[in-house]
DODREN-607613 format. One record per residue (C-alpha): residue number from 1; residue in one letter; x, y, z. Coordinates in nm, 2 decimals. Last residue first. Example, Ala and Ser with C-alpha at 12.3 -4.5 7.8 and 13.67 -1.06 7.14 Angstrom:
<pazas>
paza num->2 residuo->S px->1.37 py->-0.11 pz->0.71 .
paza num->1 residuo->A px->1.23 py->-0.45 pz->0.78 .
</pazas>
This chain:
<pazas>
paza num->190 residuo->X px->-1.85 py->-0.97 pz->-1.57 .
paza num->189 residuo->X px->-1.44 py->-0.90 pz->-1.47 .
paza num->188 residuo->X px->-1.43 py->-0.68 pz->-1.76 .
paza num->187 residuo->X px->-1.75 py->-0.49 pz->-1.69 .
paza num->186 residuo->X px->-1.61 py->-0.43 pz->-1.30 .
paza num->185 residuo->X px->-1.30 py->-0.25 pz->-1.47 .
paza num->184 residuo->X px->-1.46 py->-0.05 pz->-1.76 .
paza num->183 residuo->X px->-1.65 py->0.05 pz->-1.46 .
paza num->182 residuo->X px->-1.39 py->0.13 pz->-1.20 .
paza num->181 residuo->X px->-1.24 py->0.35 pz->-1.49 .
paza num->180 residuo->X px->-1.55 py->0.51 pz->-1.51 .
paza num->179 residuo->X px->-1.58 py->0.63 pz->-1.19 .
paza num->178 residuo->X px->-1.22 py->0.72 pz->-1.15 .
paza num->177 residuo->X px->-1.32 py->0.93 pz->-1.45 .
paza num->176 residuo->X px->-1.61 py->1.08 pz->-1.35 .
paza num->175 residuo->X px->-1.45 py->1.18 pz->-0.98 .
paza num->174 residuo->X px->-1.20 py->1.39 pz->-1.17 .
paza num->173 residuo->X px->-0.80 py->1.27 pz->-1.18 .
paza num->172 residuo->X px->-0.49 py->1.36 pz->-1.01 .
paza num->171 residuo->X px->-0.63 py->1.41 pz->-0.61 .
paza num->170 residuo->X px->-0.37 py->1.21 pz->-0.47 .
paza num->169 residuo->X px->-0.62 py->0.94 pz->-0.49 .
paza num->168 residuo->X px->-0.54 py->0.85 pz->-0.84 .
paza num->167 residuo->X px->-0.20 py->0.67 pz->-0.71 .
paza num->166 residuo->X px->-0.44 py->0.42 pz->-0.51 .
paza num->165 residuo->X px->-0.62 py->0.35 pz->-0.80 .
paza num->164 residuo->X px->-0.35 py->0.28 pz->-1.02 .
paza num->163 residuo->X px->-0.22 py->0.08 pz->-0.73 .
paza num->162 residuo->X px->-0.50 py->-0.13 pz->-0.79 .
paza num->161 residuo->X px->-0.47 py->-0.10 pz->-1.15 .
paza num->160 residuo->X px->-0.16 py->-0.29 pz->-1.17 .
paza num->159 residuo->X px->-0.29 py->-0.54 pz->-0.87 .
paza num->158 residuo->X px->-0.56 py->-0.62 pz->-1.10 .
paza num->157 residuo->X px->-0.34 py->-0.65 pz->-1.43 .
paza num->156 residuo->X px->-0.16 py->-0.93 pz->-1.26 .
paza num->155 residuo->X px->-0.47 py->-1.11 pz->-1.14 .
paza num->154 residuo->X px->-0.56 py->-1.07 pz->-1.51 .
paza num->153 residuo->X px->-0.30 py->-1.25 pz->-1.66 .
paza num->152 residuo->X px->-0.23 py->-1.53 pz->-1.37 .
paza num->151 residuo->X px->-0.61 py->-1.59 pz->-1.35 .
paza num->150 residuo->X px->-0.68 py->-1.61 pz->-1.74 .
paza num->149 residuo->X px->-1.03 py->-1.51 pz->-1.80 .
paza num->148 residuo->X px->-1.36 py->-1.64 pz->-1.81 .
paza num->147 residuo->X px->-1.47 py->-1.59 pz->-1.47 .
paza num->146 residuo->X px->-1.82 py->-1.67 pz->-1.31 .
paza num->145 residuo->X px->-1.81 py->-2.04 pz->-1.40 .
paza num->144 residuo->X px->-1.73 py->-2.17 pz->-1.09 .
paza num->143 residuo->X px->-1.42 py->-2.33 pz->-1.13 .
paza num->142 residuo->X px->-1.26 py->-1.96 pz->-1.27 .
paza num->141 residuo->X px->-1.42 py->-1.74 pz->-1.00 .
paza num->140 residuo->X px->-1.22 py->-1.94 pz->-0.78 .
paza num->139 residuo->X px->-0.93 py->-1.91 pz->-0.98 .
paza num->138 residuo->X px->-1.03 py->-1.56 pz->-0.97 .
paza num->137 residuo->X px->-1.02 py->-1.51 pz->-0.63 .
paza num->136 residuo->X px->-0.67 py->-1.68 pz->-0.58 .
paza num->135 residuo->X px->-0.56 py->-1.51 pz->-0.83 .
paza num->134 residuo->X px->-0.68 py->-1.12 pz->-0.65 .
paza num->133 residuo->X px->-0.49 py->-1.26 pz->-0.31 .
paza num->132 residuo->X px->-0.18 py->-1.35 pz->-0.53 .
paza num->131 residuo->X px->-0.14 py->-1.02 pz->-0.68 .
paza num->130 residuo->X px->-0.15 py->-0.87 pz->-0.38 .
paza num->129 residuo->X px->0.15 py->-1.07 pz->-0.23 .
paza num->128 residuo->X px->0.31 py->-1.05 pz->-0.56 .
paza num->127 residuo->X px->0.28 py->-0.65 pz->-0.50 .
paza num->126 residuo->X px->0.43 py->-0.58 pz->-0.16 .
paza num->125 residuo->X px->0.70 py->-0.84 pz->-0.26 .
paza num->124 residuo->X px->0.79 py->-0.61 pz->-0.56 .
paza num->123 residuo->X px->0.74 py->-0.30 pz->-0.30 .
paza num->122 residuo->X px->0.98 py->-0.48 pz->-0.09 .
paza num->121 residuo->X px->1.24 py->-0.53 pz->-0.31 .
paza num->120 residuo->X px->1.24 py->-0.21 pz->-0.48 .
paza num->119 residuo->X px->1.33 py->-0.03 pz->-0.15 .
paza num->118 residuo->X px->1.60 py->-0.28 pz->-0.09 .
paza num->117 residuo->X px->1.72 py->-0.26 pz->-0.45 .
paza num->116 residuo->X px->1.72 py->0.18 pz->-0.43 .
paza num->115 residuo->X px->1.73 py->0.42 pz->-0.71 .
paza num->114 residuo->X px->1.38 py->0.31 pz->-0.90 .
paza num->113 residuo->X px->1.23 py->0.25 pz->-0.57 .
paza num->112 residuo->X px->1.28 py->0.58 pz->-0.42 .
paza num->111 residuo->X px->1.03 py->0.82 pz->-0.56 .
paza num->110 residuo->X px->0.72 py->0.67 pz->-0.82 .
paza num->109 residuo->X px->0.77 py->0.33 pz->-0.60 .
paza num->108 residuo->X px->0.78 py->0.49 pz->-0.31 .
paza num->107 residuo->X px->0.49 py->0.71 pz->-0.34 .
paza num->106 residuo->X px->0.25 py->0.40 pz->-0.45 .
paza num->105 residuo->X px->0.38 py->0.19 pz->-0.15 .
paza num->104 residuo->X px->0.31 py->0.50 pz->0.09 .
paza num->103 residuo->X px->-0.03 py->0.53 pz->-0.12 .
paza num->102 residuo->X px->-0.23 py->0.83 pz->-0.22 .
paza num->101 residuo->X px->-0.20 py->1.15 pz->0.02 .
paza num->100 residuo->X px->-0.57 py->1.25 pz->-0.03 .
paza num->99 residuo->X px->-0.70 py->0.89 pz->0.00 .
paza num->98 residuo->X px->-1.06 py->0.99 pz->0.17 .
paza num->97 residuo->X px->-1.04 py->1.27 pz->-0.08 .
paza num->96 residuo->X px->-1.44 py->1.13 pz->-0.15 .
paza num->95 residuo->X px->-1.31 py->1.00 pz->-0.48 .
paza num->94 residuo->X px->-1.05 py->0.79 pz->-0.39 .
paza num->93 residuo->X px->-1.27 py->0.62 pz->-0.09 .
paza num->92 residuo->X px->-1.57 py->0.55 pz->-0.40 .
paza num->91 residuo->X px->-1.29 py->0.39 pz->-0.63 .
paza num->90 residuo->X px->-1.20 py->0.14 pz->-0.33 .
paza num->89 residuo->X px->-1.58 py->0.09 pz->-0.24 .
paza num->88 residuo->X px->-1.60 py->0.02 pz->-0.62 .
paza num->87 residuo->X px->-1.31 py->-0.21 pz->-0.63 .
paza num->86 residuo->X px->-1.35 py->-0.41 pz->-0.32 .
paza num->85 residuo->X px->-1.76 py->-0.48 pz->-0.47 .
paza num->84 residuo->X px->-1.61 py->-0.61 pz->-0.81 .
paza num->83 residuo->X px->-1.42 py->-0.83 pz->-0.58 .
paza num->82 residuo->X px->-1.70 py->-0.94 pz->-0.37 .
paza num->81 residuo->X px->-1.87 py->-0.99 pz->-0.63 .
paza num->80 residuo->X px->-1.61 py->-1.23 pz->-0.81 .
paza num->79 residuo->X px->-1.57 py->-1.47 pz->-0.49 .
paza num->78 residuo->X px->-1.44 py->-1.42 pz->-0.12 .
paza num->77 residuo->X px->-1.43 py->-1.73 pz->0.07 .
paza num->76 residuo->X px->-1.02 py->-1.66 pz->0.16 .
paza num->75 residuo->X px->-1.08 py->-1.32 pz->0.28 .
paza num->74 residuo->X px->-1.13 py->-0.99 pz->0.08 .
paza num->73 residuo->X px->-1.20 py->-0.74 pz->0.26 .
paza num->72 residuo->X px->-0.97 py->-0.91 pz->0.55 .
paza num->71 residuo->X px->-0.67 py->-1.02 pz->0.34 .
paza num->70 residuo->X px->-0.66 py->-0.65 pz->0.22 .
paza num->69 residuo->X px->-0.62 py->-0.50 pz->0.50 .
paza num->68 residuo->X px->-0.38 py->-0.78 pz->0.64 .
paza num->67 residuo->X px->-0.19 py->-0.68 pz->0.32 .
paza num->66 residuo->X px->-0.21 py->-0.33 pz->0.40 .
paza num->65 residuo->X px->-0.08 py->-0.40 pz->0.73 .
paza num->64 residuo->X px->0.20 py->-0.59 pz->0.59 .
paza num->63 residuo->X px->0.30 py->-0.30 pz->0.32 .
paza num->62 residuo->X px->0.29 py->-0.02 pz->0.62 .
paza num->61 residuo->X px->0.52 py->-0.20 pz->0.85 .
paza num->60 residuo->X px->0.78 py->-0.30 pz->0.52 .
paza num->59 residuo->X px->0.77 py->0.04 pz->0.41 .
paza num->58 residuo->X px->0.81 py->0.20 pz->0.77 .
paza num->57 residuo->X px->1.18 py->-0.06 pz->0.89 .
paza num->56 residuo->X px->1.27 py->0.02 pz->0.51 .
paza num->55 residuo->X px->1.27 py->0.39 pz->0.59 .
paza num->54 residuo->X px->1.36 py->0.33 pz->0.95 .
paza num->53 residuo->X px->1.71 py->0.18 pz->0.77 .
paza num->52 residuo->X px->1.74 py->0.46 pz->0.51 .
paza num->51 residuo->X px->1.69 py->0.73 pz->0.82 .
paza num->50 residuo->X px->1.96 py->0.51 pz->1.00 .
paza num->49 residuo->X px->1.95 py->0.31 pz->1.25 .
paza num->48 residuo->X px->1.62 py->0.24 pz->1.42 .
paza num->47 residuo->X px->1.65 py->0.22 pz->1.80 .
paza num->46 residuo->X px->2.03 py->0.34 pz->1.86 .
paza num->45 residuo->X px->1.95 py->0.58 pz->1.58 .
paza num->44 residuo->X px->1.63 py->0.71 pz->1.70 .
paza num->43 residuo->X px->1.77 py->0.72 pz->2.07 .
paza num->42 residuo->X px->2.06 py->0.93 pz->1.97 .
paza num->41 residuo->X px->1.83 py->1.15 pz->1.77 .
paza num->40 residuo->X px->1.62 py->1.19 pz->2.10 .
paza num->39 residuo->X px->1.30 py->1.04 pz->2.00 .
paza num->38 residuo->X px->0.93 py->1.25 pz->2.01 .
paza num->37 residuo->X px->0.86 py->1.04 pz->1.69 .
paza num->36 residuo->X px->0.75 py->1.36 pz->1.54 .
paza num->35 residuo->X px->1.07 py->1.48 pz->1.69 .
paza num->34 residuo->X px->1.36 py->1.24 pz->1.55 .
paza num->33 residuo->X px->1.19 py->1.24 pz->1.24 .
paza num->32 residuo->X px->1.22 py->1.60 pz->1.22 .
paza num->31 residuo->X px->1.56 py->1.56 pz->1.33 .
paza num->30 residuo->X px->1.66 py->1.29 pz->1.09 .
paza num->29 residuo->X px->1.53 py->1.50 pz->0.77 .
paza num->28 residuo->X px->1.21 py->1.45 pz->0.53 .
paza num->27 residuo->X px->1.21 py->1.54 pz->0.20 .
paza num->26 residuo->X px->1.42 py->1.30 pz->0.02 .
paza num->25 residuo->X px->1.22 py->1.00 pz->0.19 .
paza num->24 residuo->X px->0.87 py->1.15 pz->0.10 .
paza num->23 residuo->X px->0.71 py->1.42 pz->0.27 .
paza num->22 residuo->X px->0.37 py->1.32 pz->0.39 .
paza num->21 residuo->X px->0.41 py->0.97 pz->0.41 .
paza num->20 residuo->X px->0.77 py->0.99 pz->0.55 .
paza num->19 residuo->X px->0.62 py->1.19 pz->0.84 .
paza num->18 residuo->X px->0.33 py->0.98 pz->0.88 .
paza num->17 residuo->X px->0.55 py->0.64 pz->0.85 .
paza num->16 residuo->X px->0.77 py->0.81 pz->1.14 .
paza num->15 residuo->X px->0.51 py->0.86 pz->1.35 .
paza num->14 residuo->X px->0.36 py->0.49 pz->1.29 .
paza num->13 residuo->X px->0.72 py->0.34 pz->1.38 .
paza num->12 residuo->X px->0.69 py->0.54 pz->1.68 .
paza num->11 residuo->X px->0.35 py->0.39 pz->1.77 .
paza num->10 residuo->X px->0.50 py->0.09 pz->1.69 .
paza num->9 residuo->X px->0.81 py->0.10 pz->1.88 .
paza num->8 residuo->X px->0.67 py->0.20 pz->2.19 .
paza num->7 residuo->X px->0.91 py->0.41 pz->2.38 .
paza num->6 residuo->X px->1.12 py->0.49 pz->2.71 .
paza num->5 residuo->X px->1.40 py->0.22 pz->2.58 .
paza num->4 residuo->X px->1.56 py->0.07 pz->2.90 .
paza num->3 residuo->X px->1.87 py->0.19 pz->3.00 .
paza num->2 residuo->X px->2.19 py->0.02 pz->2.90 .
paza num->1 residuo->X px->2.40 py->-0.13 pz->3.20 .
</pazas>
């Protein structure tokens, strides 16, 4: 009879997304995995495969609880201010270092994702389902007279600079020009 596992998946899981997080996929190995997520490696591998397999297992995790994230700043009655308001607290967390290690999604797809389909498959999904949440504002936006645009172009271009965002909070750009950035943004979707 197998013995019963001795861990919780998630906060293992969230171990292993800190790891991975910090160094990347190339740059972290199966033992150090195996101790931040105080696993035996035979335990690791009999609960998560491989490194590649927990890799995907982490990117998927971290993608759905950013998209619950985002699903609750900006829920279904959100409108254009509340948008332009999600994108200025977003600028403001980027540049108080509050992001300092930029975006797991963001990392991935500037590391892995152009070598790897599965990888690239779930940041793509990662992105249509943020891409949605911004059309389904501005389509809003759209019936009330407080957008002008095209819905399906910009929403597009909003989950672009999103990431954009996200990416600048590795530190890469001043405060003045995340700043203004954000404002070209928010005087765009005026």
């Amino acid at each position: 009879m197998a013995r019963p596992k001795e861990y919780d998946d998630d906060e293992a899981l969230r171990a292993a997304m800190m790891l991975f997080w910090k160094k990347g996929f190339q740059g972290t190995n199966t033992r150090e995995l195996a101790e931040a997520m105080e696993l035996s490696l035979s335990s690791l591998r009999n609960g998560f495969g491989s490194k590649r397999d927990l890799y995907l297992q982490v990117l998927q995790r971290y993608g759905d609880v950013q998209q619950r994230n985002l699903a609750k700043l900006l829920p279904e009655s959100a409108n254009m201010k509340t948008l332009r308001e999600y994108f200025s607290e977003i600028a403001g967390y980027m540049v108080d270092g509050a992001w300092d290690k930029g975006c797991l999604i963001n990392n991935a797809l500037s590391g892995d994702a152009p070598y790897d389909d599965d990888v690239r498959e779930i940041l793509s999904g990662y992105l249509r389902r943020s891409e949605r949440v911004f059309r389904a504002i501005l389509e809003r936006g759209k019936r009330s007279g407080e957008f002008r645009g095209r819905p399906k172009d910009v929403s597009h271009f909003l989950a672009v600079f999103h990431q954009g965002l996200l990416t600048v909070g590795r530190g890469t750009h001043s405060k003045e020009s995340v700043e203004s950035s954000v404002r070209v943004l928010l005087h765009t979707l005026s």
